[in-house]
N, C-alpha and C positions, 0 to 999 in steps of 0.2 A: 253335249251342249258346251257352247264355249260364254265366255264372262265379256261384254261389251267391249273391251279394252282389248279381249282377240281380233273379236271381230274387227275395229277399227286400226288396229295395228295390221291387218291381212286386207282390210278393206283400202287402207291408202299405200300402200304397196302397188297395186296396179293401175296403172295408167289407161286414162280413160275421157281423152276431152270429149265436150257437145259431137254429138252423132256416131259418135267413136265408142258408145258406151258397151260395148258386147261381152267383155269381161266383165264387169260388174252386172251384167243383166243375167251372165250365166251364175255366178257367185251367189248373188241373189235369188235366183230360183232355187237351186240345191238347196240355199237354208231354210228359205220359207216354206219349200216341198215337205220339210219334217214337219211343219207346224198347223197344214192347208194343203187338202186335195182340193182346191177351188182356186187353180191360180190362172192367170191367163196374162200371154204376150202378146200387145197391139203391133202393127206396123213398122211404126217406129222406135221400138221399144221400150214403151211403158209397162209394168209389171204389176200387174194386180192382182193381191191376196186376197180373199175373201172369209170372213168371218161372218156364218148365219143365222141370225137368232132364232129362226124356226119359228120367229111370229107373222101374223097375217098384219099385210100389209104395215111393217117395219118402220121406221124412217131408219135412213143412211147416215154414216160418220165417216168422213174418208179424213185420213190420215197421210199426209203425203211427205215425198221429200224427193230431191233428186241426186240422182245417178254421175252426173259429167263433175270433169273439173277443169277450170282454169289453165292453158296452155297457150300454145304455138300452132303454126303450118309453115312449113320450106316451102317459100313463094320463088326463090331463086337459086341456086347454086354458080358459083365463077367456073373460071376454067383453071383454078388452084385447090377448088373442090372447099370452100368456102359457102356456108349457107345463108342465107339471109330467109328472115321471118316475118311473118304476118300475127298480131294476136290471136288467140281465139277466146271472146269471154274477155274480163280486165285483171289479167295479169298483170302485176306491178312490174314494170319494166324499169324504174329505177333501180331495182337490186341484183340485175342481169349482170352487169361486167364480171366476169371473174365466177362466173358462177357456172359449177355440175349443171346441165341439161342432159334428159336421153331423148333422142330420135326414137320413133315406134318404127323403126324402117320395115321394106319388106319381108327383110332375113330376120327380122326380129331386133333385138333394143341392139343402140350404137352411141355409145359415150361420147358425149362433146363438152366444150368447153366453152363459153364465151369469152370472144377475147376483148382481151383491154390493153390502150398503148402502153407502153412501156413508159412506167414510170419516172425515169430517169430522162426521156424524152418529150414530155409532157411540155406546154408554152405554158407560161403564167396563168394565164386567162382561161387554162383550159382546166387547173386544178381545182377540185371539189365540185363542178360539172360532171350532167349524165349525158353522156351520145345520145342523140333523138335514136330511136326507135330503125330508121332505114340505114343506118351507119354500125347498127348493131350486127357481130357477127357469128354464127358457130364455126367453131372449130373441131372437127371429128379424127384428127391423127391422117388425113389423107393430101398426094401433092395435085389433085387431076380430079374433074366432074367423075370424070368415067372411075375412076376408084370408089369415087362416093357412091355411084350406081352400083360399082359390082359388088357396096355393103349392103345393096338394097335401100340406098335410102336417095330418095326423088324427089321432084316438086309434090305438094298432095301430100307427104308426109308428116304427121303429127309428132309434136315435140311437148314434153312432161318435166315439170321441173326432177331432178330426182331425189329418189323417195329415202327417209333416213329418218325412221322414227325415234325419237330421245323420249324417254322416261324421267320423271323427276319424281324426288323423293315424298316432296306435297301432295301427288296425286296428278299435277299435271302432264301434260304429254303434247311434246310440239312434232311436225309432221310437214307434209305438203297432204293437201286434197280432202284436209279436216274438214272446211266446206265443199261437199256434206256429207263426207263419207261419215261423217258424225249422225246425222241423220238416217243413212242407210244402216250402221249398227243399232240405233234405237230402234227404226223398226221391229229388225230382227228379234229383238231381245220383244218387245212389244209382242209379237207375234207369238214366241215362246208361253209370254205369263198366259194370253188368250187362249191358248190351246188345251190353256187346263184349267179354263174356268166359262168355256163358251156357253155349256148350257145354261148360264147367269145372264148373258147378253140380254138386252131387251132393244134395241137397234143393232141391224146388220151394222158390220165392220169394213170396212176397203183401208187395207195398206197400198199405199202406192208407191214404188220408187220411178220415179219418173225420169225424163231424156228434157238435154237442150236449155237446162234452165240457164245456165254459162253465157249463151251466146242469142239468144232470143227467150227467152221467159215462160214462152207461151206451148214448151213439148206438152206440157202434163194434160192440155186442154183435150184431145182423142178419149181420154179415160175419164175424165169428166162426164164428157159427153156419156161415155156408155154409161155410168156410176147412174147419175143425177145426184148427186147427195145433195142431204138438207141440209148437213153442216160440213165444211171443208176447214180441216187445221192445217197452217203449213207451218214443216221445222225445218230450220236453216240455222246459221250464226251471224252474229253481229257482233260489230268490232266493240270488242272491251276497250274504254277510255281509261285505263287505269295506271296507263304509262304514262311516261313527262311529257311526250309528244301531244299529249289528247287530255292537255289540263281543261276541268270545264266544258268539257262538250258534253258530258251526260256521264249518269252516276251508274253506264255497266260496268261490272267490273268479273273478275274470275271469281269463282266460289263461294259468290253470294245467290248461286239459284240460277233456275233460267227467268230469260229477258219474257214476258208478256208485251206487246208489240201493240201501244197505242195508235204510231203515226209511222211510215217511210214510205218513201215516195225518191224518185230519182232525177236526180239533176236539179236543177233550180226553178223547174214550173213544178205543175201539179197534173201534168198527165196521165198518169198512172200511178196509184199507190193504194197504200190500206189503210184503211179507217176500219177496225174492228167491228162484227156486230157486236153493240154494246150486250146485250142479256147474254152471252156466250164468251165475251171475255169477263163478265162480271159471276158467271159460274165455274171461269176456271180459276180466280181468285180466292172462291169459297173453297175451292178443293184444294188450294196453298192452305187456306186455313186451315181446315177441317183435319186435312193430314199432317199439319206442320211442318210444309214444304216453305222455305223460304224462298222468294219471287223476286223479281226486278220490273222496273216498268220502262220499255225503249220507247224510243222517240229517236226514227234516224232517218235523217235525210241526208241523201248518195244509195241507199237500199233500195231496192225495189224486187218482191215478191211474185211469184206467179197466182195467189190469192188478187192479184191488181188486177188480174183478168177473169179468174173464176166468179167472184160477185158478183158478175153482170150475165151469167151462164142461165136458160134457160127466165123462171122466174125470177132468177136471182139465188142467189148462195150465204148463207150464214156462216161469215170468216174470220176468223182468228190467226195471229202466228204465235211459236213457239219459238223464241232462241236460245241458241245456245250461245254466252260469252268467249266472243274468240281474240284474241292479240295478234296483229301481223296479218291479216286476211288478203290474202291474191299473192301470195308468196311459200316459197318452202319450209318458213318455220312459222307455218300457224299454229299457237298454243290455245288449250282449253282447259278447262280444268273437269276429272274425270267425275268429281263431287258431282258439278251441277249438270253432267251427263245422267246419272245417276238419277237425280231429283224429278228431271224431266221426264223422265221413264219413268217416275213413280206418279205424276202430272197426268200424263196420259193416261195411264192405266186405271186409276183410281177415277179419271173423268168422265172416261167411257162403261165402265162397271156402276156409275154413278147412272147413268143416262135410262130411265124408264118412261113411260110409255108418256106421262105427263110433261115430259123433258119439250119445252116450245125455243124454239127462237125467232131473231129476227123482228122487223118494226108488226108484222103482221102480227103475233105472237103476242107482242106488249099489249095489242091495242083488243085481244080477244080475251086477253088477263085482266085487265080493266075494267071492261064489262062486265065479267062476271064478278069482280067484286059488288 
């Protein structure tokens, strides 16, 4: 058995943008295989654990999170063997110049560089400026396309910030691909406490680690579909304001717990986003208390959830998210702190071991509870 902090130290080590995700999907079976003969891979590969309470007709609890991370694609190579890129997902491309990238080529990884002018060359007007995005360049050690080819590496080639995980003395631990390789360790570790305390369940269980949330939102929707759960949580992170940069914008911060996710939504409409079901994030508050788990409450607009599209799944879905506090998010040094990894894992587990057969949510739920008083 390994302790969360392996897991995500081995978890954000391998590179794995949207649709790209097949090391982490193998990585992720082997662990959950020890915990779950009931697992299964969809299509596109979503990964579903299953935890069974051996009751007649159940209600479902799926537990999700996803698999990819924030990257690159070589849209172009020169004839100096020069790459040029495409996003995949929103990578911060402000903190590119000068910065370690590895190619996923076909021979396997190939160290590049992004270049930046020469400082000493620089026009006035150019200093404390970022190059737009199509100006940006890799540099892989090669003079010629065709050298680039014979490293294996092509147009259609996926590009990973590289991976260098730091430890700190606090608990914290900065990284690239914490969103969500952070969530794919809690699973695991989730999947672990379940495995030795199943016949307690009184709702089936679904771990999911899911595909694509990076670059379209909507991978996890296939496992939905098969699941139906009556209640979907999703864990992901959101950015800790705790820096100078993010005075004022909302009181997440590291190692005060994870985030409970009243509002986020992306961009500046309201096209898609989460509004909690209130009776389902108002019992996972009681299990902060009850446990004296210390909690946070988000409000983040620029986020947006693949719960923004399961609610509306069948009759509808009863959704919640979980964050994790992260600094630096769409870059190589996302920090978290490993406290409220921890907490969160005790969140979940205490929620779901919580859930018996009277466990309702949802508006339907309130309005059958009222009645009967």
């Amino acid at each position: 058995m390994k302790s969360t902090k392996e897991y995500l130290r081995e978890l954000t080590s391998i590179h794995a943008v949207s649709s790209r995700e097949d090391p982490v999907i193998d990585y992720m079976n082997e662990y959950f295989s020890h915990y779950s003969n009931e697992i299964e891979i969809d299509v596109i590969g979503n990964l579903i654990c299953h935890f069974p309470s051996g009751k007649l007709n159940a209600r479902k609890v799926m537990v999700f999170g996803h698999m990819d991370e924030v990257g690159f694609i070589v849209r172009y190579i020169d004839e100096k063997g020069f790459l040029f890129i495409e996003r995949i997902g929103g990578a911060n491309i402000n903190v590119l110049p000068g910065l370690k990238l590895d190619v996923v080529g076909e021979k396997g990884i190939v160290p590049g560089v992004v270049g930046t002018k020469a400082y000493h060359f620089l026009k006035p007007e150019e200093k404390g400026t970022f190059p737009p995005q199509d100006k940006l360049y890799i540099d892989i050690g090669v003079t010629s396309r065709e050298e680039a080819e014979m490293k294996g590496v092509k147009a259609g080639c996926c590009v990973c910030f590289h991976a260098d995980f730091l430890e700190r003395e606090n608990g914290w631990v900065t990284g690239k691909a914490m969103d969500n390789r952070v969530a794919c360790a809690i699973l695991l570790k989730l999947a672990e406490h379940l495995s030795k305390n199943k016949d307690k369940l009184n709702w089936d269980v679904y771990l999911v680690a899911c595909v694509q949330e990076e670059f379209n939102i909507r991978g996890v929707l296939p496992a939905v579909r098969k699941i139906k759960p009556d209640v979907s949580i999703g864990l992901d992170v959101t950015p800790a304001c705790d820096t100078p940069d993010l005075p004022n914008y909302s009181s997440v911060s590291l190692d005060n717990g994870p985030a409970l996710t009243f509002l986020n939504y992306h961009g500046k409409g309201t096209l898609a986003g989460v509004l909690p079901d209130t009776r389902l994030v108002e019992a996972l508050v009681k299990t902060c208390e009850d446990q004296m788990i210390s909690y946070q409450r988000e409000i983040a607009v620029g986020v947006i959830t693949e719960n923004a599209y399961i609610v509306f799944e069948e009759y509808g879905v009863a959704i919640a998210n979980i964050s994790i506090p992260t600094r630096y998010t769409h870059t190589p040094v996302e920090t978290l702190s490993m406290k409220d990894v921890e907490l969160t894992e005790k969140l979940l587990y205490h929620f779901i071991m919580g859930l018996d057969e009277g466990s309702q949510f949802g508006k339907k739920a309130r309005i059958s509870h009222s009645r009967k008083r």
